[in-house]
N, C-alpha and C positions, 0 to 999 in steps of 0.2 A: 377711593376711586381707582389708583393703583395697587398692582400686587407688584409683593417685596419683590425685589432682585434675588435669585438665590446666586451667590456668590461663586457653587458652583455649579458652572453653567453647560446644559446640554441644550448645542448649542441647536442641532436639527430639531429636539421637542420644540424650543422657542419658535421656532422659522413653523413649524406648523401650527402651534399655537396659533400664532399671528395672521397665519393662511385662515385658520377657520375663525377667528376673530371680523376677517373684513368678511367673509364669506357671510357668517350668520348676521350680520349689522350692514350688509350692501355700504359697505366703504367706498366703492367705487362710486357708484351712484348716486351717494351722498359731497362726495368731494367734486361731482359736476357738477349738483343741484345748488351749492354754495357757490355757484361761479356763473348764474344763468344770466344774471344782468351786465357780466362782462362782454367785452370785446371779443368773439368768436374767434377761433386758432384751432383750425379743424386738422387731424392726424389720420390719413389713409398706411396701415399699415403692410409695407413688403408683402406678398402672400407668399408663406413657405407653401408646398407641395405636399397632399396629406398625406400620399401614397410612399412615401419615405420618412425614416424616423430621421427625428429631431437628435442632435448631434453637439457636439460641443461647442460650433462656429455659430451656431444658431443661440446657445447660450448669452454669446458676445453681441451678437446682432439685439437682441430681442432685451436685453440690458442699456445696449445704448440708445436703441429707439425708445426705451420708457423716459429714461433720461427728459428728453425733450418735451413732451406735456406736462411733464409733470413741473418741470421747471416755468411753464407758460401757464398754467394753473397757478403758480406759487407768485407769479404776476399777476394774478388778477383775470387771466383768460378763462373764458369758456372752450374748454379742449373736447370735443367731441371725437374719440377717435376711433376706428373702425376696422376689424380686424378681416381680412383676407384670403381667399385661397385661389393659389396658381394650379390649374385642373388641368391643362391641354396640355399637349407636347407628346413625344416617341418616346421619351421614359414610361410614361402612363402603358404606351402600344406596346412598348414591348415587357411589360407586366403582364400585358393580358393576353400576347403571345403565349408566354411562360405557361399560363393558366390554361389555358387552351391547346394546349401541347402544338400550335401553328409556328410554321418558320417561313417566315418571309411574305410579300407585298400578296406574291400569288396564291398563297392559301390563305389570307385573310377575306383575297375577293372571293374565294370558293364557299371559302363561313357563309360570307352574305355580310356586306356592310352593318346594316342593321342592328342583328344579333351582339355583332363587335362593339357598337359605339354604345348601346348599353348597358357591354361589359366593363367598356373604359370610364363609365358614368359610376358604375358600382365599385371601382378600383381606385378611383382618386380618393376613396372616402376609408382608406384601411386603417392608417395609424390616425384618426379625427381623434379620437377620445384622448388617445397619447399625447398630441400636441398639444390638446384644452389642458389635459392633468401638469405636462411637462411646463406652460405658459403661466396657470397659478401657482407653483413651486419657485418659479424665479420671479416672481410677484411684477407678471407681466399686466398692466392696465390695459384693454381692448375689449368693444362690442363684439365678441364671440359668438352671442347669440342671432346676431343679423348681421353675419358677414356678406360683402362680398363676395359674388364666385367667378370664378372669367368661361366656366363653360355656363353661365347662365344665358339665356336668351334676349335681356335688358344691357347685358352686359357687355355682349357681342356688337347689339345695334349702337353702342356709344363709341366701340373702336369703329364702327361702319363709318360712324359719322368723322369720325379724326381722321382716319383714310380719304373720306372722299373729300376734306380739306385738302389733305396733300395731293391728289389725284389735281382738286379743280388750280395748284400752284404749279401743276405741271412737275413735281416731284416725284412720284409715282408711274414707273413705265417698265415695259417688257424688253428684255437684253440677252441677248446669247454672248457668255463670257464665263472665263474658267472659276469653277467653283470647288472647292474641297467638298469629296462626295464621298459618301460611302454607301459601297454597291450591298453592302449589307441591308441594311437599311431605305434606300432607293431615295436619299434627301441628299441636299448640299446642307454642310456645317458653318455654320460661322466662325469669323475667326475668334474667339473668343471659347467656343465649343473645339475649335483643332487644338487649343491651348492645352486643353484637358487632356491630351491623347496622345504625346510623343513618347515615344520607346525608342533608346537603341539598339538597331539592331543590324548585322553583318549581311553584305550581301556584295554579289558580282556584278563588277560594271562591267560596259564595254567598251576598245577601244577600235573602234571600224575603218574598214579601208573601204572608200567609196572611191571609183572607177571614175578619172578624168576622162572626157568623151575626146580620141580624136589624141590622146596620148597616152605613151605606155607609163604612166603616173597614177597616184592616187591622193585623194585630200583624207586625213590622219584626225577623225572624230570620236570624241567622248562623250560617252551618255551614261548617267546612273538605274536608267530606265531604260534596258533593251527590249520591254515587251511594247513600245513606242515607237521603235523604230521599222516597222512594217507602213507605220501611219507616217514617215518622210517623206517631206517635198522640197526641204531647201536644207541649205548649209546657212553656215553665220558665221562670217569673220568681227573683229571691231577695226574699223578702214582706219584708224591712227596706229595701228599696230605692225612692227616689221614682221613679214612672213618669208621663209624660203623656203624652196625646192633642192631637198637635198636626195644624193645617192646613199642609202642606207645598205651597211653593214649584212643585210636579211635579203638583198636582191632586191629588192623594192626603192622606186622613187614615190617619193613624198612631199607634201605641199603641207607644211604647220607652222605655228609661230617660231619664232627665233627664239626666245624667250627663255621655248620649256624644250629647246633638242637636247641637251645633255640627260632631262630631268626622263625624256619618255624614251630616245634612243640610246643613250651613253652605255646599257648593259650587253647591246647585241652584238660587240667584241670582245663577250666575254671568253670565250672557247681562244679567240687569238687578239689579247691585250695589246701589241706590237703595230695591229694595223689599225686605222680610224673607225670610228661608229660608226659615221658618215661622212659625207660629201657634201659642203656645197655648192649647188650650182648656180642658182639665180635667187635675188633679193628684189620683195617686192613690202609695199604695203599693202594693207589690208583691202582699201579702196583698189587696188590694181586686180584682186579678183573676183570685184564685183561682178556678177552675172557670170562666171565662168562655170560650164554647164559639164554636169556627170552621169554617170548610170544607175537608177534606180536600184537599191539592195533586193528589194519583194518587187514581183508584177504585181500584186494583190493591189496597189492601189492607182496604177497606171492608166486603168478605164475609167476609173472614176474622176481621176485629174481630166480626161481629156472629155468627159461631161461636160465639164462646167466652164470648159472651152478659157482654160488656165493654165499658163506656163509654170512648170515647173523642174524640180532637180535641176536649179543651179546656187549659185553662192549670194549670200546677202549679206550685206553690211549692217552692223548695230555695234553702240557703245557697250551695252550691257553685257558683251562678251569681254570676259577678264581669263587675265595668262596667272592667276593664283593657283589653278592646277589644270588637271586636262590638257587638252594638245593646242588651245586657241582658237579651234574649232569645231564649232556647236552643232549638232543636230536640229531638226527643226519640226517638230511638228504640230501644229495650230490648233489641236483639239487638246494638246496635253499640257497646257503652261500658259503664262500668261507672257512673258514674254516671247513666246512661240507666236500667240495670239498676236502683240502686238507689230513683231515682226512681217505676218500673214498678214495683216489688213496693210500694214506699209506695200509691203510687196503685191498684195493683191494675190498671191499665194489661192489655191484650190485646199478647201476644206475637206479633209478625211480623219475619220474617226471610226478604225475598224475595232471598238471595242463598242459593249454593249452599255446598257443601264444594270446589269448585275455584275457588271467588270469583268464578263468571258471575251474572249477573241470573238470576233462574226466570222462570220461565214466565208465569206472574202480572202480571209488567212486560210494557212495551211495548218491550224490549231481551233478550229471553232468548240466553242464551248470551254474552251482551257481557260481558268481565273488568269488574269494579269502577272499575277506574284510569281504562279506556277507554271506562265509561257515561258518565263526570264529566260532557264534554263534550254527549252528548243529551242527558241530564238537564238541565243550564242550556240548549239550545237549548229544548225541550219547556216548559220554563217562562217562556221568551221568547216564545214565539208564542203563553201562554198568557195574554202583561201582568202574569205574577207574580214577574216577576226585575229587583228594584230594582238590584243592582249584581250583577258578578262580578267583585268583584279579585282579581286576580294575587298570593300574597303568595310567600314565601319561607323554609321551616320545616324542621328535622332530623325525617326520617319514618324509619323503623325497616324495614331489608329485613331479609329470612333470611340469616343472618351463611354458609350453605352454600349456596344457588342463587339470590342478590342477589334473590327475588323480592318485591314490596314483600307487608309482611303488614297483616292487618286485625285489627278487634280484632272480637271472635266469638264470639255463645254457642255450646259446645260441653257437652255433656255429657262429664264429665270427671270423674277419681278423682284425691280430695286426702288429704293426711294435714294433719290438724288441727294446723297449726305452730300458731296465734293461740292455741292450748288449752295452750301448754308456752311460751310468750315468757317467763314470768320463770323458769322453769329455766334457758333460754337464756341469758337475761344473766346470773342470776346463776351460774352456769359460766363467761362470759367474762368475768368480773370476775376471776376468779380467775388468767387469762394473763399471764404478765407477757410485755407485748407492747412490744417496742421497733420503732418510736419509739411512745409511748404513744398516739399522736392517731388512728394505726390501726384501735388496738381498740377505743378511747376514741367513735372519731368514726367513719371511713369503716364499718366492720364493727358497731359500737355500735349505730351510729344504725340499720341497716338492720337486726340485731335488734328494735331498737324498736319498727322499722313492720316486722317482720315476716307476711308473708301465708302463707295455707294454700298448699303446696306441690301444685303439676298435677302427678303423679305419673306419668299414665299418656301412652302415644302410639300412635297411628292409625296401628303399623307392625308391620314382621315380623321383622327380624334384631334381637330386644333378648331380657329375659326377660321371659318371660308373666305376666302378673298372674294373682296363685294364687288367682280367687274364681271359684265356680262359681255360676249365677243360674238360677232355677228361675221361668217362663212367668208364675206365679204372682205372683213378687216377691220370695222366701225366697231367701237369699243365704247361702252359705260359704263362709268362707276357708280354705285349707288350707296347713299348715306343714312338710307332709313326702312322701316317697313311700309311707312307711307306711300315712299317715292317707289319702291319697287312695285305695291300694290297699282297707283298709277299707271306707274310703263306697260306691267305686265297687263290690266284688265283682272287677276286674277283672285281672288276674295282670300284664296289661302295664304298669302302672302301677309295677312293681318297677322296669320296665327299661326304660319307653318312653325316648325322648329330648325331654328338657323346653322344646323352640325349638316354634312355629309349624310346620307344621301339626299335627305328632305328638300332642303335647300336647291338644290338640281331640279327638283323638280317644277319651278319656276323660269317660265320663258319668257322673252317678252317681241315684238314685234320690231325689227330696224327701220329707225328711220330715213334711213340713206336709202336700202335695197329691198327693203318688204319681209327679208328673211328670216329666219327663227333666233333669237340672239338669247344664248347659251352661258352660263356661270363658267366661268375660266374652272378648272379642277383643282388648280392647291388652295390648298389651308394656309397659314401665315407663320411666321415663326413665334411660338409663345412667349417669346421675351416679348415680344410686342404686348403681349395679353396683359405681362405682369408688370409692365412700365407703363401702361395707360390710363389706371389709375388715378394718376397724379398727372398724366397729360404731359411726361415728359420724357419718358426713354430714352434713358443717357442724355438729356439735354435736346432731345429732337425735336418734339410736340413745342414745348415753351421757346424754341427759337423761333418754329415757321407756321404756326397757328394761332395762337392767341395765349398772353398770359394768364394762366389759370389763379382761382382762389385759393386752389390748394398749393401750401407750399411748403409744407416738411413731408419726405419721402424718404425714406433711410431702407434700402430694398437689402432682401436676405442675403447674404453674404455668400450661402451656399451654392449662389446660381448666379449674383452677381458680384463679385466680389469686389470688378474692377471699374462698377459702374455704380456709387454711393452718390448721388445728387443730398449734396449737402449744403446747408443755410448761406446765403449770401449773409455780410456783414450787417445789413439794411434789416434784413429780414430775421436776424437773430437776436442782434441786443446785446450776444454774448458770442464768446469765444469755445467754439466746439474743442 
């Protein structure tokens, strides 16, 4: 019944031996058919991505995830498990860029939607056979031949339906707030995708002299982004902090923290050591120059503050300003930071944002068209010839590119669709309390902690091969979400709606009537982020779905490492039996 051992052993013939052994005798098949009157213990597996080759991290993943049915087979379970593919997302689009010799959002519209989203349908399917060959090699167990697909049309309507759970919990809403964007690309990244993209690299800040209004003074501001400072409407002290007004060595009075005067003036008696750097004259805290008002650096945004009939250019108080370097006082500008943002909404601050959605200056400046990166340099000359650029140093700092086309990203108000994670954090942990996560300091710490400070999740993206976000928006304001093709066939009247296909553009073409104002009500334009696609699955996206919709049936998920590394939903102690 057995053949001998040969003693000396090669050891790859054996491992293919063994391959075409279960292959020719359906081993698979028959190790589920031996377990049909057991206890069901169903396996949705991660979808790798077919449009990229299979790699060594995918080796580890695809080893541990067999692990687990097999182990629940050897129990006595019926393991039905089913194998996956993650198909949407701007890796696919920008494949089919590649292919298409197209660069960027404007010549994909020129292509013609259409033509593109059946290139990106033909393009997720490149390395398929790779991954089938590479999966039976590492004697991975999975329904390969009726996978899942997330750009399916079945598959789409099942996240419709998990969406419009979150939408009717009131989780799901539209927000203008700084997002990590890249103008390359024309999406915001998540934080988990900025992860993937830091580089260090050299570059000039600046240290600005802004014009007290009403004295021969100036307040002494650092910013490591001078192509921002066109977009200024306020300063930012922190009101616990001592500031003075000293007479500087360079002819200039100045208003900075106490803190850092040796650190930023100490060298400009360098030509005569004998005499002081400075002077000083008056001692204040920070709170003492609250609202105290200066001169605009650019007019460029001076009409547009007085639009929207908002005070601005003067000084604001916040803790978040720290004396670790810089002068102790911040620049401010509300479209580019999120503490700028949050300063702005406190202050009531007038919103300006003279850059575009491909990261050029507008019009507004005296640089339009010039990428962000490549203003720096005007922008510090323009305030050199102006006598308002105390220093420009050189420093040297990890900045965050697009972890797919290295372009450097900005931080960016976008209007954007979130799901309210901050409104479910203690479900969240307390669900990950319950993992038994080896080594404990994982769950404990690296995944724990970022629970903790968990943020509302950017859901949506500024693109076309994903799934469309199910809300339709009416001219008016009146907004619906929609969870099926049923329900949309209802709203709309429209029969195509049974059958259309759920991608970009088709999708759009479904209207439906408001019922507040009579008027045409319209699909919102973004698509979703595909992490969403490949964690739905299992109904639980980093733990999202199983906290605020309903506990699902399914419950081992072990997703690809390659794209989630740092989001494994792994067995509750309950739920395993055993120790992962």
């Amino acid at each position: 019944m057995y053949n001998k051992v040969d003693t000396n052993l090669n050891f790859m013939e054996r491992e293919k031996n063994v391959e075409q052994f279960w292959r020719d005798n359906d081993i698979f098949k028959k190790s589920m058919e031996q377990r049909k009157q057991g206890p069901t213990y169903t396996f949705y597996d991660g979808p790798p991505t077919a449009n990229g080759k299979p790699h060594i991290g995918h080796l580890e993943t695809r080893v541990i995830k067999d692990m687990i049915p097999r182990y629940r087979t050897m129990k006595g379970y019926y393991v039905p498990r089913k194998a996956g593919w993650d198909t949407h997302g701007l890796p696919v689009e920008l494949e089919v860029e590649k292919l298409l010799g197209l660069d960027g959002k404007d010549q994909i519209e020129q292509y013609g939607l259409v033509p593109f989203i059946d290139k990106c349908k033909e393009s997720v399917w490149k390395y398929k056979g790779m991954w089938e060959k590479f999966s039976d090699t590492v004697g991975f167990w999975a329904d390969m031949d009726n996978p899942y697909i997330t750009y399916d049309d079945n598959y789409i309507e099942s996240e419709w339906w998990a969406l419009k759970q979150i939408w009717d919990k009131n989780l799901l809403y539209k927000g203008f707030k700084i997002v990590p964007y890249c103008p390359r690309c024309g999406t915001p990244l998540s934080a988990q995708e900025v992860a993937q993209g830091y580089k260090d690299v050299k570059e000039r800040s600046a240290v600005v002299r802004f014009k007290v209004v009403g004295e021969d003074a100036y307040f002494l501001a650092w910013t490591t982004t001078p192509w921002t400072l066109p977009s200024n409407v306020a300063l930012c002290v922190n009101p616990n902090e001592a500031y003075c007004k000293v007479k500087a060595a360079d002819g200039y009075t100045y208003y900075m923290a106490e803190a850092l005067l040796d650190t930023v003036l100490g060298k400009l008696n360098a030509e005569n050591p004998e005499a002081p750097a400075y002077e000083v004259l008056e001692t204040y805290t920070g709170k003492d120059l609250e609202y105290k008002a200066y001169e605009p650096l650019f007019d460029c945004a001076v009409d547009i503050c007085k639009k929207q009939n908002k005070k601005a250019y003067y000084v604001t108080c916040d803790t978040y300003v720290t004396l670790t370097d810089g002068t102790g006082v911040v620049h401010i500008a509300p479209a580019f930071g999120e503490d700028d943002a949050n300063v702005g909404r406190k202050y009531d601050l007038p919103f300006v944002q003279l850059v575009d959605g491909k990261g050029d200056m507008t019009k507004e400046t005296p640089w339009p068209g010039v990428f962000v990166k490549k203003a720096d340099p005007l922008v510090l000359q323009a305030l050199e010839d102006a006598h308002l650029l105390f220093a420009a140093p050189k420093f040297e700092h990890s900045y965050p590119h697009c972890w797919r086309c290295d372009t450097p990203l900005i931080y960016y108000a976008r209007e954007s669709w979130f799901i309210r994670m901050t409104a479910v954090r203690d479900e969240l942990i307390a669900n990950n309390n319950t993992v038994n996560w080896i080594p404990e300091s994982i769950g404990k710490g690296r995944f724990g902690d970022w629970l903790e400070n968990v943020q509302d999740w950017g859901i949506s993206r500024n693109r076309y091969w994903g799934t469309p976000l199910n809300v339709w928006e009416c001219s008016c304001g009146h907004m619906e979400s929609i969870g099926s093709r049923q329900e949309l066939f209802e709203k709309s009247g429209n029969e195509k709606a049974l059958t259309v296909e759920l991608h970009r553009p088709y999708i759009d073409e479904i209207t439906m009537k408001c019922p507040e104002c009579g008027g045409t009500m319209h699909r919102v334009p973004e698509v979703i982020d595909c992490w969403f696609d490949s964690g739905a699955k299992a109904g639980e996206c980093a733990g999202l779905l199983h906290s605020i919709i309903i506990p699902l049936k399914i419950r081992t998920y072990l997703r690809d490492s390659s794209r989630h590394s740092s989001f494994p939903r792994l067995l509750t102690r309950q739920e395993a039996g055993f120790t992962l």
